[in-house]
C-alpha positions in Angstrom: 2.1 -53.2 45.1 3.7 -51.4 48.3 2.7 -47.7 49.2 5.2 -45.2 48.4 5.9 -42.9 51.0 7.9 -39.8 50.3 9.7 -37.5 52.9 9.9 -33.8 51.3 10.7 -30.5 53.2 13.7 -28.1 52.9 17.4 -28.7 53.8 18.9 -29.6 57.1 15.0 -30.5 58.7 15.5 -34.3 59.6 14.3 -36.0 56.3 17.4 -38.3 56.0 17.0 -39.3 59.9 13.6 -40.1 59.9 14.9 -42.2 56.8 17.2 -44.0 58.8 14.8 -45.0 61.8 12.3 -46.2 59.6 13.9 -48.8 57.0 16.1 -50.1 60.7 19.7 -49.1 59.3 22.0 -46.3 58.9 22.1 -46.5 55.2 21.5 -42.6 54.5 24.4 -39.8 54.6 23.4 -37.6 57.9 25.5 -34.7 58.8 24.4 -31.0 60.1 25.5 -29.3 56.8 22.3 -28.7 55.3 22.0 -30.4 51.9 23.9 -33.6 52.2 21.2 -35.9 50.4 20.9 -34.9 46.7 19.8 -38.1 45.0 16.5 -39.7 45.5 16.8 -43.2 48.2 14.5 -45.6 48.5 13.8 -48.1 51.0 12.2 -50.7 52.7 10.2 -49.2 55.6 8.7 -50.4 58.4 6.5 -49.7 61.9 5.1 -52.3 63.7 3.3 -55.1 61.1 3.5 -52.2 58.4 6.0 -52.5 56.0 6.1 -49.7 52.8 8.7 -48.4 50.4 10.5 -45.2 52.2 11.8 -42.8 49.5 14.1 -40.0 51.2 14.2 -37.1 48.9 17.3 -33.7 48.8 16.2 -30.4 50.4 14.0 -28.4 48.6 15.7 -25.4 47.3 13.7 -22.7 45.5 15.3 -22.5 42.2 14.7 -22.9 38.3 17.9 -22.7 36.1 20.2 -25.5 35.5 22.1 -25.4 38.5 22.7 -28.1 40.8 19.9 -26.9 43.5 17.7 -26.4 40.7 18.8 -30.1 39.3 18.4 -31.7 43.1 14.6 -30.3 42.6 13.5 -31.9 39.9 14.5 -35.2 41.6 12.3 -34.7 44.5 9.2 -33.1 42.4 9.6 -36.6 40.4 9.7 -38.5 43.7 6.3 -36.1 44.8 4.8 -37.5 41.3 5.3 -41.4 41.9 4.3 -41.4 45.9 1.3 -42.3 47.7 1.9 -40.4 50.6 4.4 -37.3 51.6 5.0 -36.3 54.6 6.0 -32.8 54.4 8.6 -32.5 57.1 9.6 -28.7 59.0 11.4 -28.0 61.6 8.9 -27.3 64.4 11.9 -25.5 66.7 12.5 -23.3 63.5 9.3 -22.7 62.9 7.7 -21.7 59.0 10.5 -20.4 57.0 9.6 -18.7 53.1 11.0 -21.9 52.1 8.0 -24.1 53.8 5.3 -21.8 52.2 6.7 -22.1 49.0 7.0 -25.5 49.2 3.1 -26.1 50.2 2.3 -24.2 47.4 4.2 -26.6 45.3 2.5 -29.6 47.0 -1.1 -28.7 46.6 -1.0 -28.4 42.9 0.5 -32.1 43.3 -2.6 -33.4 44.6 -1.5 -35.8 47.0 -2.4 -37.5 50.3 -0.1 -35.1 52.0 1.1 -34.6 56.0 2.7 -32.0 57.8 5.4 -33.5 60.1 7.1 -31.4 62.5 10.4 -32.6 63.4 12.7 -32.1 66.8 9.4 -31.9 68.1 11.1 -32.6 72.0 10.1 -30.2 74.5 8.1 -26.8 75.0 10.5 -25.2 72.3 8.5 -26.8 69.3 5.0 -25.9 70.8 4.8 -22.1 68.4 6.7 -24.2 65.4 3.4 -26.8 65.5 1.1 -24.0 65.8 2.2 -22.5 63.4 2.2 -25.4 60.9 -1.6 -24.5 60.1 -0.8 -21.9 57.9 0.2 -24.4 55.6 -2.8 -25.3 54.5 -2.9 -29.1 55.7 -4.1 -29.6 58.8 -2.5 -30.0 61.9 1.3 -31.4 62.5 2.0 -34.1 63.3 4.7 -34.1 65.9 7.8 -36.2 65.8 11.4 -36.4 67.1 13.5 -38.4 64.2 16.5 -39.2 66.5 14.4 -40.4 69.0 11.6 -42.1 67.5 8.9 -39.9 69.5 5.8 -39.8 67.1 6.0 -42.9 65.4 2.3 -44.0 66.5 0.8 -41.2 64.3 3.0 -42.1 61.4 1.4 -45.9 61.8 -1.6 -44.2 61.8 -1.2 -42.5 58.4 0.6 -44.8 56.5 -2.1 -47.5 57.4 -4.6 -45.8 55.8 -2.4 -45.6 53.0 -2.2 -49.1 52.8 -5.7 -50.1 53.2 -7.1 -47.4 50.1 -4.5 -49.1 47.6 -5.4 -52.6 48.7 -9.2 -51.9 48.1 -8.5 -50.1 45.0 -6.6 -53.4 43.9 -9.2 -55.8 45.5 -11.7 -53.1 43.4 -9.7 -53.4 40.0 -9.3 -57.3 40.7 -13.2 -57.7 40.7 -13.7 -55.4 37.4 -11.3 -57.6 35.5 -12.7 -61.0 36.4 -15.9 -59.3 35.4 -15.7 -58.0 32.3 -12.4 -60.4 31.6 -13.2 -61.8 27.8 -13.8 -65.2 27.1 -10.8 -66.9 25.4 -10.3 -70.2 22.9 -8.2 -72.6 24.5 -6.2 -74.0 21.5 -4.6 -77.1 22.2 -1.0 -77.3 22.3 0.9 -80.2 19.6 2.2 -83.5 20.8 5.6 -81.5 22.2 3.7 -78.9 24.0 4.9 -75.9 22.3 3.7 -72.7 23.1 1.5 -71.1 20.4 3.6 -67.9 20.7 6.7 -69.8 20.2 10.1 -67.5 20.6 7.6 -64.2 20.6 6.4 -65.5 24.7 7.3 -63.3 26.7 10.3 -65.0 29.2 9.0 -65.7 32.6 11.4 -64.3 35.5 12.3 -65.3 39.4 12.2 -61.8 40.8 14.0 -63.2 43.8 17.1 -64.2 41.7 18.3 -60.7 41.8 22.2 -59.6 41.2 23.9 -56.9 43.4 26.1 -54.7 40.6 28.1 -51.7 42.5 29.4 -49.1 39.7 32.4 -47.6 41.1 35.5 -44.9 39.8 36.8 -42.2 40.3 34.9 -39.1 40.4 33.0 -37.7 37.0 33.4 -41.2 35.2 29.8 -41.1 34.1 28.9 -43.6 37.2 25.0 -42.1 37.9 24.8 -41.2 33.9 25.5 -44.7 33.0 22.6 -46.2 35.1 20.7 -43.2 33.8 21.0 -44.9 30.1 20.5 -48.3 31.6 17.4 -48.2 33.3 15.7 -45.6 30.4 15.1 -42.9 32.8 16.4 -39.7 35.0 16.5 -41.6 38.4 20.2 -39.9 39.5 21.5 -36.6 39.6 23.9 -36.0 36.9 26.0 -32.7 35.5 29.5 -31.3 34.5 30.4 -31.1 38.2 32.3 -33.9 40.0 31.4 -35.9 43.3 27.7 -35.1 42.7 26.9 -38.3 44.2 27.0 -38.5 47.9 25.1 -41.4 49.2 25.3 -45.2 47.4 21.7 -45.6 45.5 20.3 -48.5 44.3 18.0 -48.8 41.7 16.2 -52.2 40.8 16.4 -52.3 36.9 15.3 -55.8 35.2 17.3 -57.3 32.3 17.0 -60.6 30.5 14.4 -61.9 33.3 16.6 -60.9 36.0 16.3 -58.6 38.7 19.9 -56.1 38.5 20.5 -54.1 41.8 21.8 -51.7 40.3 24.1 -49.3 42.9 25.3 -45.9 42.0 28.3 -44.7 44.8 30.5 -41.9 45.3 33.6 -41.0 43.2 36.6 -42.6 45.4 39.7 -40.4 45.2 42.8 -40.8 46.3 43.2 -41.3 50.4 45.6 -38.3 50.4 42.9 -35.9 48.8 39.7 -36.8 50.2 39.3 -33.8 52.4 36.2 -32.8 54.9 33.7 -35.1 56.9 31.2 -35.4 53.8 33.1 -36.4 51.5 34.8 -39.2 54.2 31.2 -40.4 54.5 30.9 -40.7 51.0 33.5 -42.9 50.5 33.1 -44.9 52.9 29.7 -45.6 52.0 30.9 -46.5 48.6 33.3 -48.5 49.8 30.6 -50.6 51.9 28.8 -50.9 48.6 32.0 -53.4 47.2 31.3 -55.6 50.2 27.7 -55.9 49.7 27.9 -56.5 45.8 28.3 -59.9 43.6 29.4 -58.1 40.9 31.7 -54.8 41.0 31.9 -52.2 37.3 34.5 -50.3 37.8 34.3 -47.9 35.0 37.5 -45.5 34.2 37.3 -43.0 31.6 38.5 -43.7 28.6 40.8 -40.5 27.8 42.7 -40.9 31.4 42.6 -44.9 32.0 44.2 -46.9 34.8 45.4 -44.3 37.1 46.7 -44.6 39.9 43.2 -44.8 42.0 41.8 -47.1 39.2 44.6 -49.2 40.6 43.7 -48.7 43.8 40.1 -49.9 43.1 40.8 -52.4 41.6 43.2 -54.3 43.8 40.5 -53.0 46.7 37.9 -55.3 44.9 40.0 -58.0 44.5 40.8 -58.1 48.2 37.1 -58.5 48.8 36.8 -61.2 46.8 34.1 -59.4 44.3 33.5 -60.4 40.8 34.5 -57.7 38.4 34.4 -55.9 34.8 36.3 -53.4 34.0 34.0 -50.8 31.5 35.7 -47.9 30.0 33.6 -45.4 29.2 33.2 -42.2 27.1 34.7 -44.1 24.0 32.9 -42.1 21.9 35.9 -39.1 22.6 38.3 -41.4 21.4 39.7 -41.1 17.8 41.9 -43.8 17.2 39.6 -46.6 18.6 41.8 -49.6 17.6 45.1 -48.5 18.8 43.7 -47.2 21.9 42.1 -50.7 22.4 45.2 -52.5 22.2 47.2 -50.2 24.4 44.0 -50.5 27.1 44.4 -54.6 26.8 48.3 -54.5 27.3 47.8 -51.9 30.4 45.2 -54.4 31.5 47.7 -57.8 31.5 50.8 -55.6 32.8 48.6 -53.7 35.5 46.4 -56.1 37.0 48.2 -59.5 37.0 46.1 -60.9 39.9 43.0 -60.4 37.7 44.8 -62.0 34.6 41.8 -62.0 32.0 39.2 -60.0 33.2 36.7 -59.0 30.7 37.2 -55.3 29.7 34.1 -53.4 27.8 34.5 -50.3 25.8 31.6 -48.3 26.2 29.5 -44.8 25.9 27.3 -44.2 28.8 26.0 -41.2 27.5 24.9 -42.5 24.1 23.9 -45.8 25.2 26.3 -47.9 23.6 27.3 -51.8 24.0 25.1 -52.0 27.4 24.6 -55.5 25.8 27.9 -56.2 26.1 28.9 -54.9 29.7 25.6 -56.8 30.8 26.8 -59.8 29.1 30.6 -60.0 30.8 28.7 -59.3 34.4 26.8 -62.2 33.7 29.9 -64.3 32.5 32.0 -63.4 35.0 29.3 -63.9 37.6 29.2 -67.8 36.3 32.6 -67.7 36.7 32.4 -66.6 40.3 30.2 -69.1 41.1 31.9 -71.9 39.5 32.5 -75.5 41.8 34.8 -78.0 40.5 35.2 -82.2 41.4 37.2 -82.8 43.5 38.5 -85.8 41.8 38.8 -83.2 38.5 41.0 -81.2 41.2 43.4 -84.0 42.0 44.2 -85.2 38.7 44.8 -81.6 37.8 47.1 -81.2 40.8 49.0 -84.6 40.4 49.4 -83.4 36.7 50.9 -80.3 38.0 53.2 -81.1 40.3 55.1 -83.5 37.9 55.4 -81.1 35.4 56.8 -78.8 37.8 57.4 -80.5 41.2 57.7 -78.5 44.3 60.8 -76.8 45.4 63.2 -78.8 48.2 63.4 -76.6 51.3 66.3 -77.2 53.4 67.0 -80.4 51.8 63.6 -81.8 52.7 61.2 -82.4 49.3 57.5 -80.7 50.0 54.5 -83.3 49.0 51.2 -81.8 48.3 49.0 -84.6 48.7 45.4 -83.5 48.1 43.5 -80.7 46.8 39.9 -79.7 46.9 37.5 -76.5 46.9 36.3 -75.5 50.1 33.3 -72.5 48.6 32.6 -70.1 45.8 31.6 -66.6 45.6 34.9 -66.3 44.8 36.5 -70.1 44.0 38.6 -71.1 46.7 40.5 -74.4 47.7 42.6 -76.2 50.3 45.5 -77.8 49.3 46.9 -80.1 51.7 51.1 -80.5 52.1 53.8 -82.4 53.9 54.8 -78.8 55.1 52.1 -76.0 54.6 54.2 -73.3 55.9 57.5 -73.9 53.3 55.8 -73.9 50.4 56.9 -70.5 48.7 54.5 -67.9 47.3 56.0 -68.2 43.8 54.9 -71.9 43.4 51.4 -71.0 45.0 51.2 -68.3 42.2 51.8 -71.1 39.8 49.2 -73.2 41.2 47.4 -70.2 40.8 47.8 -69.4 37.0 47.4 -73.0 36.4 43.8 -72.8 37.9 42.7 -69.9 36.0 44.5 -71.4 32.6 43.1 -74.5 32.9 39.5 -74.1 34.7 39.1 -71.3 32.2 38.5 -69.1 35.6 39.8 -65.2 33.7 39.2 -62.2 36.2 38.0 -63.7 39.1 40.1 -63.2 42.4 41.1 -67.0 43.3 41.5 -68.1 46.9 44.4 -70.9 47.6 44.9 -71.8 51.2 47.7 -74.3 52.1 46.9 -76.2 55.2 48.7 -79.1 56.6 47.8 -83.2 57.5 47.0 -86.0 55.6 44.6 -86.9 52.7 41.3 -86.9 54.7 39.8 -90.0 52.0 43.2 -92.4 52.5 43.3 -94.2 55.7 46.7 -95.3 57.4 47.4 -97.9 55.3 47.5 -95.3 52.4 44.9 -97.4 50.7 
């Protein structure tokens, strides 16, 4: 079990920074507008031999209605609740603002292993700001400089500690249960070596075999509310107001003895609209998100479906070569479910031809419905992602092919393809080799194309088909 280490404070004092340095990437949103993170991040984090998991948490702001602030508060008191250690971060040039005493109070009703860390701690100008930290009520500062990594010897200190307390407790709770662990009848299994439990075994699971899924739309199409319902629990900020979500979060969810990386992003508008530095960020963290996933939702809502930037997406995630499922949610605001099904499948085939026969889910993030199902397509179009075919299978297919419907003569010359095989997966793409790579048109490569996905029963998946030129590598020059 890894120590969780949360970093707390007010807006615009470092938190996300400090982040950054310490999992070794520039995964978290930074700007100087104060209030930039608003969902809960974790991490991976490390200093020296340590390593820990690094939760980065929104600014505290001192409110208690349903507001956003108020909203972006409960998020970090729940990320106080499940840590092992906070480091309560100020601004040591600043100095103790109402907002830091307010705070403290806060934390030591938690009842936590709890550290004050002065920030932009770099010359004289921080000296009153650490002084002053005492009034707090938890000792003395520790001084740091997140941008420039001054400090992190104390933080070692601190979090090492950490680490050695939970791993006694565990080497503790280890000894109690091989103590007072009851004795148990070893029933012996039947000639087939059934398990007594049968079906009711719980399944065993490969915690490394773990699946990136990216949900991406537009913005307010129930993105951080769907994963909300998947994974049982408030982990993202969600309300009425769109592009809540700033920074790409994932959150590790199993299901069906598999690990699901589960990765909530920023609505993507239209290039044209996205207006201010933030929300350029934003996007393109989201859009980094696609290139890191296996498997890409884009979700669209189901009462204004395949817009124009639902295009967009789309085609942008075909481009990067991602598996993909198309989920419409909020199909519980739909009357006419069956005609409104049909028209979504025709829109579908007439929109997306490059993605002929990708699995479409109707769906209600909110209420919870047909998660079975959307997990299900993300696992069969993940298969099909993955898929490797013969190359003898390929050969035959393409010899079958090309006599049904022989390639076109270009300037009186005939074009021969004379082999065909698959160079990778993740997504499926081959080599075909011909007489003349560079005449063959696009048209008949979109018919090899269709034929692939037809016949290799390949629906949805972006297919690769590169055209090369030379001879069959396996017949020598006697064309034996």
């Amino acid at each position: 079990m890894s120590v969780v280490v949360a970093i707390v404070g007010r807006p615009n004092v470092g938190k996300s920074t400090l982040f950054n340095r310490l999992v070794g990437r520039k995964i978290a949103i930074v700007d100087d507008t104060p209030g930039v993170t608003r969902d809960r991040r974790e991490g991976t984090g490390r200093i020296g031999e340590l390593t820990f998991t690094l939760v980065d948490t929104a600014g505290y702001e001192d409110a208690n209605d349903d507001s956003l602030e108020a909203r972006m508060r409960r998020q970090t008191e729940m990320a106080i609740a499940e840590a092992d250690v906070i480091l309560f971060m100020i601004d040591a040039r600043a100095g103790i603002t109402p907002t830091d005493e307010h705070f403290a109070r806060l934390l030591r009703r938690a009842d936590k292993d709890i550290h004050v860390i002065g920030n932009k701690a770099e010359g004289r100008a921080s000296e009153p700001g650490l002084l002053e930290a005492y009034s707090l009520g938890f000792g003395e500062a520790v001084p740091l400089s997140a941008e420039h990594g001054l400090g992190l010897a104390d933080l070692y200190s601190i979090i090492s500690q950490a680490v050695d307390k939970v791993e006694a407790e565990q080497a503790e709770a280890a000894d109690f249960d091989m103590v007072h662990k009851p004795a148990v009848d070893v029933d012996v299994d039947d000639e087939e070596g059934e398990d007594q439990e049968g079906d009711t075994a719980p399944m065993r699971w490969n915690p490394n075999r773990y699946l990136n899924v990216a949900i991406v739309g537009r913005p307010n199409a129930g993105k951080s509310t769907l994963i909300n319902r998947m994974v049982g629990k408030d982990r993202l900020l969600t309300g009425p107001e769109a592009g809540i979500t700033r920074d790409s979060i994932m959150v590790p969810w199993e299901w069906e003895g598999r690990v699901i990386n589960l990765v909530d992003t920023a609505g993507i508008r239209r290039k044209a609209r996205v207006q201010g530095k933030l929300e350029k960020l934003s996007v393109g963290d989201s859009l980094r998100s696609i290139q890191y996933a296996e498997v890409v939702v884009l979700l669209l809502d189901a009462t204004i479906p395949f817009e124009k930037q639902d295009l967009a997406l789309a085609d942008l995630v075909e481009r990067e070569g991602r598996a993909m499922v198309i989920a419409v949610n909020k199909w519980d605001l739909i009357e006419d479910k069956n005609a409104k099904i049909l028209e979504l499948r025709e829109q579908c085939e007439r929109l997306l031809p490059q993605l002929r026969g990708i699995p479409l889910v109707t769906m209600s993030g909110l209420q919870g419905r047909n998660i079975d199902k959307l997990m299900k397509a993300i696992f069969d179009i993940e298969r099909t992602w993955n898929v490797k075919i013969r190359t003898a299978k390929l050969n035959r297919w393409l010899s079958a092919m090309t006599e049904h419907h022989p390639p076109p003569a270009v300037s009186g010359r005939r074009l021969k393809l004379r082999y065909m095989t698959q160079a990778k997966t993740r997504p499926p793409s081959f080599i075909i080799f011909a007489s003349r790579p560079d005449a063959l048109p696009k048209a008949y490569q979109r018919y090899i194309v269709n034929g692939l996905r037809q016949d290799f029963n390949l629906p949805g998946t972006p297919i690769r088909l590169w055209v090369r030129g030379g001879k069959n590598p396996y017949v020598d020059e006697d064309g034996k």
